[in-house]
C-alpha positions in Angstrom: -16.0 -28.0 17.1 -13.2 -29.1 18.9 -12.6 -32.9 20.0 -10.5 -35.6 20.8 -9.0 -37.2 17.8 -6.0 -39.9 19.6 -6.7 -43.3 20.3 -9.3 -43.9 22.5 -7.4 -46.9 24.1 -4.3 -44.7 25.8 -6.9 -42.6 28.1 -7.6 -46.1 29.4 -3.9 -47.0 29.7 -3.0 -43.1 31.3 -5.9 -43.9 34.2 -4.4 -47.4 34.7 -8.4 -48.7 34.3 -10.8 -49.6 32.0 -13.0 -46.7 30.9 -15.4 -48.3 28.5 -14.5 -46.1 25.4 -14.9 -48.6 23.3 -18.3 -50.8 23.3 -17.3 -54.7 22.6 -13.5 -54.0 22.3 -13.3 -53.6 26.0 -14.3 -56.8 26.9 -12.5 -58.6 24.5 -8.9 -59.8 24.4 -8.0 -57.4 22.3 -8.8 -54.2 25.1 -5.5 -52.6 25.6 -5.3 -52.4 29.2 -5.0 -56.2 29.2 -2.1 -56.5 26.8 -0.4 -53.7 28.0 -1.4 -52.4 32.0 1.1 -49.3 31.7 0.7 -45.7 31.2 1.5 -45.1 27.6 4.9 -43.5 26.2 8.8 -44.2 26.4 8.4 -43.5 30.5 5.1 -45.8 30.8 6.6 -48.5 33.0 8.9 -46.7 34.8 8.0 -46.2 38.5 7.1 -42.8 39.5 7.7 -40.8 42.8 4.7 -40.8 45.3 2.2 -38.5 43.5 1.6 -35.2 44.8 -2.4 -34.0 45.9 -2.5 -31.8 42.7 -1.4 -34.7 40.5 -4.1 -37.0 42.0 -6.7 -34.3 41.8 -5.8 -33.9 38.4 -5.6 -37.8 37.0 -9.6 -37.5 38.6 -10.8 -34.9 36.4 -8.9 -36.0 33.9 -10.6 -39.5 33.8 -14.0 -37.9 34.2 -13.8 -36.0 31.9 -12.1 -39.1 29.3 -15.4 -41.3 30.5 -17.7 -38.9 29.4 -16.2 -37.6 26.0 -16.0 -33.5 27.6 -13.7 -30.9 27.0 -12.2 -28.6 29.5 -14.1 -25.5 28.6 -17.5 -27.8 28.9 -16.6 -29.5 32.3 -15.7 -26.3 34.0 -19.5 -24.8 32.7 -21.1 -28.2 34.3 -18.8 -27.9 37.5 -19.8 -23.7 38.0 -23.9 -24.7 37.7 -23.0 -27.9 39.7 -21.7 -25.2 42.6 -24.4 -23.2 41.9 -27.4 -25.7 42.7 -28.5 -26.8 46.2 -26.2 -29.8 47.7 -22.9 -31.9 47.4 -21.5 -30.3 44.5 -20.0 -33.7 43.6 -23.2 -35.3 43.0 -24.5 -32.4 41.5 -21.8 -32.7 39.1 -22.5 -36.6 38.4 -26.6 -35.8 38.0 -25.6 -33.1 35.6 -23.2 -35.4 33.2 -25.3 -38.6 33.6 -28.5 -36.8 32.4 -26.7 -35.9 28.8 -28.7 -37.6 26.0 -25.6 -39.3 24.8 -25.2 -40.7 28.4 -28.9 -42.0 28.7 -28.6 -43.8 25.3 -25.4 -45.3 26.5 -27.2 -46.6 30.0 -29.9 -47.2 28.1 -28.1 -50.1 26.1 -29.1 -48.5 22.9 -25.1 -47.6 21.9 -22.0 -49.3 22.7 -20.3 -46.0 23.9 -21.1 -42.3 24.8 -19.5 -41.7 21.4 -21.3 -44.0 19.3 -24.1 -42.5 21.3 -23.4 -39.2 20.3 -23.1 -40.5 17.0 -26.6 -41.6 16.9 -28.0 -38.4 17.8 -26.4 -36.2 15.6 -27.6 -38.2 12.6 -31.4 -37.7 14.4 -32.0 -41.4 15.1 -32.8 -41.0 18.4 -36.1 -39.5 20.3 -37.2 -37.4 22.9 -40.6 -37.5 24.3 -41.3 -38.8 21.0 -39.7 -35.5 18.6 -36.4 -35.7 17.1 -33.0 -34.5 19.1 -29.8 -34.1 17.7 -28.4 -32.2 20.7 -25.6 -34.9 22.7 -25.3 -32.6 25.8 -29.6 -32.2 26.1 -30.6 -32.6 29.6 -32.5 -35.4 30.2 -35.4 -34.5 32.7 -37.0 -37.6 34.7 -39.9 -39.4 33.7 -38.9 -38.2 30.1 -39.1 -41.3 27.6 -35.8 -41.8 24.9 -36.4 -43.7 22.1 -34.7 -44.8 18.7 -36.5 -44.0 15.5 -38.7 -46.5 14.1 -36.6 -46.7 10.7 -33.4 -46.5 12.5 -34.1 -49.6 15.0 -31.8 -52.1 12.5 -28.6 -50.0 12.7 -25.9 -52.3 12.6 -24.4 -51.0 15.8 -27.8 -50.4 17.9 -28.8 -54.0 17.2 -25.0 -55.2 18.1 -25.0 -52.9 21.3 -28.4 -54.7 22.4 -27.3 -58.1 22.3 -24.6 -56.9 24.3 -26.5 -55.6 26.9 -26.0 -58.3 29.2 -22.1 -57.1 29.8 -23.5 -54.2 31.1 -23.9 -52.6 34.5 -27.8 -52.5 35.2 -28.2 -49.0 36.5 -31.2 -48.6 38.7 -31.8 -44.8 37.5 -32.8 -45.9 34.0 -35.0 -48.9 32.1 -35.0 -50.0 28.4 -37.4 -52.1 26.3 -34.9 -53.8 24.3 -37.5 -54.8 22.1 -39.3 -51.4 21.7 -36.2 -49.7 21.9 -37.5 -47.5 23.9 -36.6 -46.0 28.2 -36.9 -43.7 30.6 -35.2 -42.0 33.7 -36.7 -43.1 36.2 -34.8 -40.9 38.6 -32.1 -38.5 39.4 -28.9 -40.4 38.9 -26.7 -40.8 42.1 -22.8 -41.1 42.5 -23.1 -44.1 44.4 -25.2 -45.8 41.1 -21.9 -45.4 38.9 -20.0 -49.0 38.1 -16.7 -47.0 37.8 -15.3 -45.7 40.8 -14.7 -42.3 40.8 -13.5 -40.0 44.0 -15.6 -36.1 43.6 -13.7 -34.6 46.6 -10.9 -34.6 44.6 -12.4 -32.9 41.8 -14.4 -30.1 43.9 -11.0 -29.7 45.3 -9.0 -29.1 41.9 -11.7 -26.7 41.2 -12.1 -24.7 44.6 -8.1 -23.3 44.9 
């Protein structure tokens, strides 16, 4: 299966923001959008020429998609059912990619990133109304309980991301027993919830020339 193989730290510097990619690395000293704010490449600290509505539209999708670990093929699926269903097809689109399994573990404080979250369930340490998932892009439904194995709690990186937990935006869509290592979705997730700000006009835009 395809994905993306570069380093993690220049889709942060590209956006000119922090996107979280990288668990504990981002709020250290050592997160590369502190030691170097500029886009990367030979041309990364030159000044550009006012950027044209497609480019902006563009840079949007492309940091959506960079935050939650998607490929093109993927996002355009989730942005076709998001048109599809009732409402703002922005928020539909935000509901659809927050509900992922690999994004409830990561709200849920059990990982330190969606990739180390989708790490987690591939190797079937994580729970699903109590039976084994190893499916990342799962849809989460509300009221369903996530959970990491019993004989998976002391994972180096699940005990790590816990004690970090405190760096984190609390999200009132989810809950975690830290303890239990256990949560739910409490409800559906809204735009206005997310920590990052993120403009979905833009996107719909892209998608409806």
């Amino acid at each position: 299966m395809a994905r993306y193989t570069d380093a993690k730290c220049k889709l942060c510097r590209r956006e000119g923001m922090k996107l979280f990619l990288k668990g504990e690395r981002c709020f250290s000293a050592s997160c590369a959008i502190e030691r170097r704010p500029y886009a990367p490449g030979e041309h990364g600290r030159r000044r550009g020429r006012k950027p044209s509505d497609y480019k902006l539209q563009l840079r949007e999708k492309q940091k959506v998609r960079s935050i939650y670990g998607v490929l093109e093929a993927q996002f355009r699926l989730y942005f076709a059912e998001a048109n599809r269903r009732q409402g703002a097809t922005g928020e539909n689109l935000f509901n659809l990619l927050e509900k992922r399994l690999d994004s409830v573990v990561y709200r849920m404080g059990f990982a330190p990133s969606r990739a180390s979250a989708r790490q987690l369930i591939r190797h079937k340490h994580v729970l699903v109304e109590g039976a084994v998932c190893d499916i990342p892009s799962r849809q989460v439904k509300v009221g369903h309980t996530v959970a990491i194995r019993a004989k998976s709690q002391n994972i180096p990186q699940i005990v790590n991301s816990i004690k970090d937990t405190a760096k984190r935006d609390r999200l009132p869509f989810v809950e975690a027993d830290v303890k239990k290592l256990e949560g739910r979705l409490l409800s559906e997730p809204q735009l206005s919830d997310l920590p990052i700000p993120i403009q979905e006009n833009l996107i719909v835009e892209l998608y409806s020339k």
